[in-house]
N, C-alpha and C positions, 0 to 999 in steps of 0.2 A: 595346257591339256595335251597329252598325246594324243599323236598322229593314229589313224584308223592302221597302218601299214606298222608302226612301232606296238601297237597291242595284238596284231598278229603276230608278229616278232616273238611278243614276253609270250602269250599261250604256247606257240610251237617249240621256246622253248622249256616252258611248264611240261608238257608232253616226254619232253626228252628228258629232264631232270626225275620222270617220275618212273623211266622203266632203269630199273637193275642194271648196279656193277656184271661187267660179265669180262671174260678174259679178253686182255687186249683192245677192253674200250669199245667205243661207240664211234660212228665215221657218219656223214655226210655226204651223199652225192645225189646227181640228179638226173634223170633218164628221160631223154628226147624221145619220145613215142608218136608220130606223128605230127600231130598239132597240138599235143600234150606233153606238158615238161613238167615231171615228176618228182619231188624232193624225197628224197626219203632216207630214212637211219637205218645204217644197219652195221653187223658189226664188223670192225676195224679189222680186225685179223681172224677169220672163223678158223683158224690152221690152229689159233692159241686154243680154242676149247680141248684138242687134243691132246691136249698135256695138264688139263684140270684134273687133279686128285677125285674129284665129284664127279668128273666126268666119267672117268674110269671105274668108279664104285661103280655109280649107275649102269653103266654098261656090264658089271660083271649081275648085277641081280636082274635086268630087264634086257638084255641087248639093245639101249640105247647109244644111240650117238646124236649131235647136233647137226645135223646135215640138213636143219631149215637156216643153217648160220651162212649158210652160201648163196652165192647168185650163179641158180644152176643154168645153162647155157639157152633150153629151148624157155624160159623166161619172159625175155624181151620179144622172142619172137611167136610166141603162142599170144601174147599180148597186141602185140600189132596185127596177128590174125582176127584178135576177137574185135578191136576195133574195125578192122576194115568191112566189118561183117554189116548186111543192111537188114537192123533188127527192126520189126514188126510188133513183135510183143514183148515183154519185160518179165522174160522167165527168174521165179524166185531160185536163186545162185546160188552155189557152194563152192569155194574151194578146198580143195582137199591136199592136206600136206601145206598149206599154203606159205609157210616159212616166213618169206618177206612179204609175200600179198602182191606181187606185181600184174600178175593176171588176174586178181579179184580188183584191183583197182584198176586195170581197161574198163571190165564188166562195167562195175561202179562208172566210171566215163560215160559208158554208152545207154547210163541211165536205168542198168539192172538194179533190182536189190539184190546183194552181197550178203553171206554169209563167212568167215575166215573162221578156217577150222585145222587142227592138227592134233598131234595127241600129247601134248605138253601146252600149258599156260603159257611161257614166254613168246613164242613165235605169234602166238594168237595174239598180245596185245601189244607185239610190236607193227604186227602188220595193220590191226585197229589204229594204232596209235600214227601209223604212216599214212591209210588214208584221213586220218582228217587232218592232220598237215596240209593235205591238199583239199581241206573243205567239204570233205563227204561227214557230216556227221552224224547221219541216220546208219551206224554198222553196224554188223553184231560178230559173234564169236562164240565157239559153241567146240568143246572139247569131242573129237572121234576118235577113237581105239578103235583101228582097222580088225583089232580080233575081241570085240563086242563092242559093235557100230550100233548105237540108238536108233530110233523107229525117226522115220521123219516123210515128206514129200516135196522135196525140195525139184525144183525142173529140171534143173541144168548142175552138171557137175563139172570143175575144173581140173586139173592136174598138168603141172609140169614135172617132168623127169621123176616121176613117181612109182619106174617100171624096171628099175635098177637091180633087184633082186628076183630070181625068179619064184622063190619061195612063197611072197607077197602077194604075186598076179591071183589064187585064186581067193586070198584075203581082200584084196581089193574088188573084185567082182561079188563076194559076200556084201561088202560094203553097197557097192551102187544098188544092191537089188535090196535094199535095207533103208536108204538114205532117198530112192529117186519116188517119183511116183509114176504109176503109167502113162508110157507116152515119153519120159523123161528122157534124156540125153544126159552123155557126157562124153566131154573134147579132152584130150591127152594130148600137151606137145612132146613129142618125144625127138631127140639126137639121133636115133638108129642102132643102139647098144643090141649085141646077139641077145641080151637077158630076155628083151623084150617081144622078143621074133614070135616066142609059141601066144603071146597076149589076143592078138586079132583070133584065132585058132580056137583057143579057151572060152573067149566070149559068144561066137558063134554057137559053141556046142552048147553055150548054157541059154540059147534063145535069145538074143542080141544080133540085133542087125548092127553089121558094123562097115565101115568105110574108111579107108586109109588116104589121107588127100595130102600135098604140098603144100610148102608155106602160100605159092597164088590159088590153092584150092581146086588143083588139078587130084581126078582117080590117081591113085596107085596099085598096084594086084598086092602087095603088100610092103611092109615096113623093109624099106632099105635103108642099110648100115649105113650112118654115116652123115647124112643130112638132116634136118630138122622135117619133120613129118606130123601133122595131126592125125591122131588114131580118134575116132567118131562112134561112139553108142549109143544104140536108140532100144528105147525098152516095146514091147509090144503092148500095147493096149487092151484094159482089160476089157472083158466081155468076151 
């Protein structure tokens, strides 16, 4: 009879044999986050989607590109932020953009319920398909189009490096005030990219208390270039 460790083995690789050829394969690694050590797939060369024939139709009819195929830098460390956080209640999640899912899978750590959302299928069932690799099997995934975002009430919104285009920022602020419910939040790790500089600005005028804090959750007056930085939104409460 198999070992209980050998039939997790065949599932997780069941998992993996079940998401799509994509350019350049599929790779293996695994991220130390505290006292959580994370396995997860992802793809092997995300540089190769760039020279996919498909890739480049797509992007002449939608301006897409695959940029949920990387492991963008504030990542690991908006993730280790939400870990270290001392949650109280189990606000219902969303990440947004979420590519690989490594900060919905903190969330998921610290006992949230998770939603992983982006606006293409693949990233969505690769980052489902990642955490239950690691045992979360209660996920979901839920397709959002930053330029017609579904009605929803979700608590808490995620996003890494999501602030790269300026173009975006007021589509994404359409987004939270569509997706959150009163009262709702959303955490953005952000690098410090100039794109992002007018984002805190933006939000404010649109009624959003906002807060700019450091990776140990120190104030900032605003987003400086260069380091990793959580940008903070809180929606006003209705009444």
């Amino acid at each position: 009879m198999a070992s209980e460790q050998s039939k997790k083995r065949d599932a997780q690789q069941m998992m993996v044999d079940t998401l799509p050829e994509v350019p350049g394969g599929w790779n293996e690694q695994e991220f130390q986050l505290g006292e959580h050590c994370l396995r997860m797939v992802l793809p092997a060369d995300p540089d190769a989607f760039l020279d996919d024939p498909a890739v480049h139709a797509e992007h002449e009819r939608d301006g897409f590109f695959p940029w949920w195929a990387y492991l963008w830098p504030s990542s690991p460390q908006l993730a280790e932020y939400i870990l270290r956080q001392n949650w109280k209640t189990r606000p219902e999640t969303v990440e947004l953009g979420a590519g690989l899912g490594l900060a919905g899978m903190a969330a998921l750590a610290c006992g949230l319920p998770v939603t992983f959302s982006d606006y293409r299928q693949l990233p969505i069932d690769l980052a489902m398909s990642n955490a239950r690799r690691n045992g979360w099997t209660s996920v979901r995934g839920q397709l959002i189009d930053w330029r017609n975002p579904p009605a929803a009430a979700f608590e808490l919104a995620l996003g890494n490096d999501v602030l790269y285009e300026s173009e975006n920022l007021p589509l994404l602020l359409n987004t939270l005030e569509t997706v959150l419910c009163p009262g709702g939040e959303a955490w953005f790790g952000e690098p410090g990219r100039r794109q992002a500089e007018p984002f805190p600005q933006l939000a404010a005028e649109r009624g959003w208390r906002v807060e700019v804090r450091d990776a140990a959750g120190q104030l900032l007056p605003g987003i400086e270039n260069g380091q990793f930085q959580v940008i903070r939104l809180q929606r006003e409460t209705a009444g």
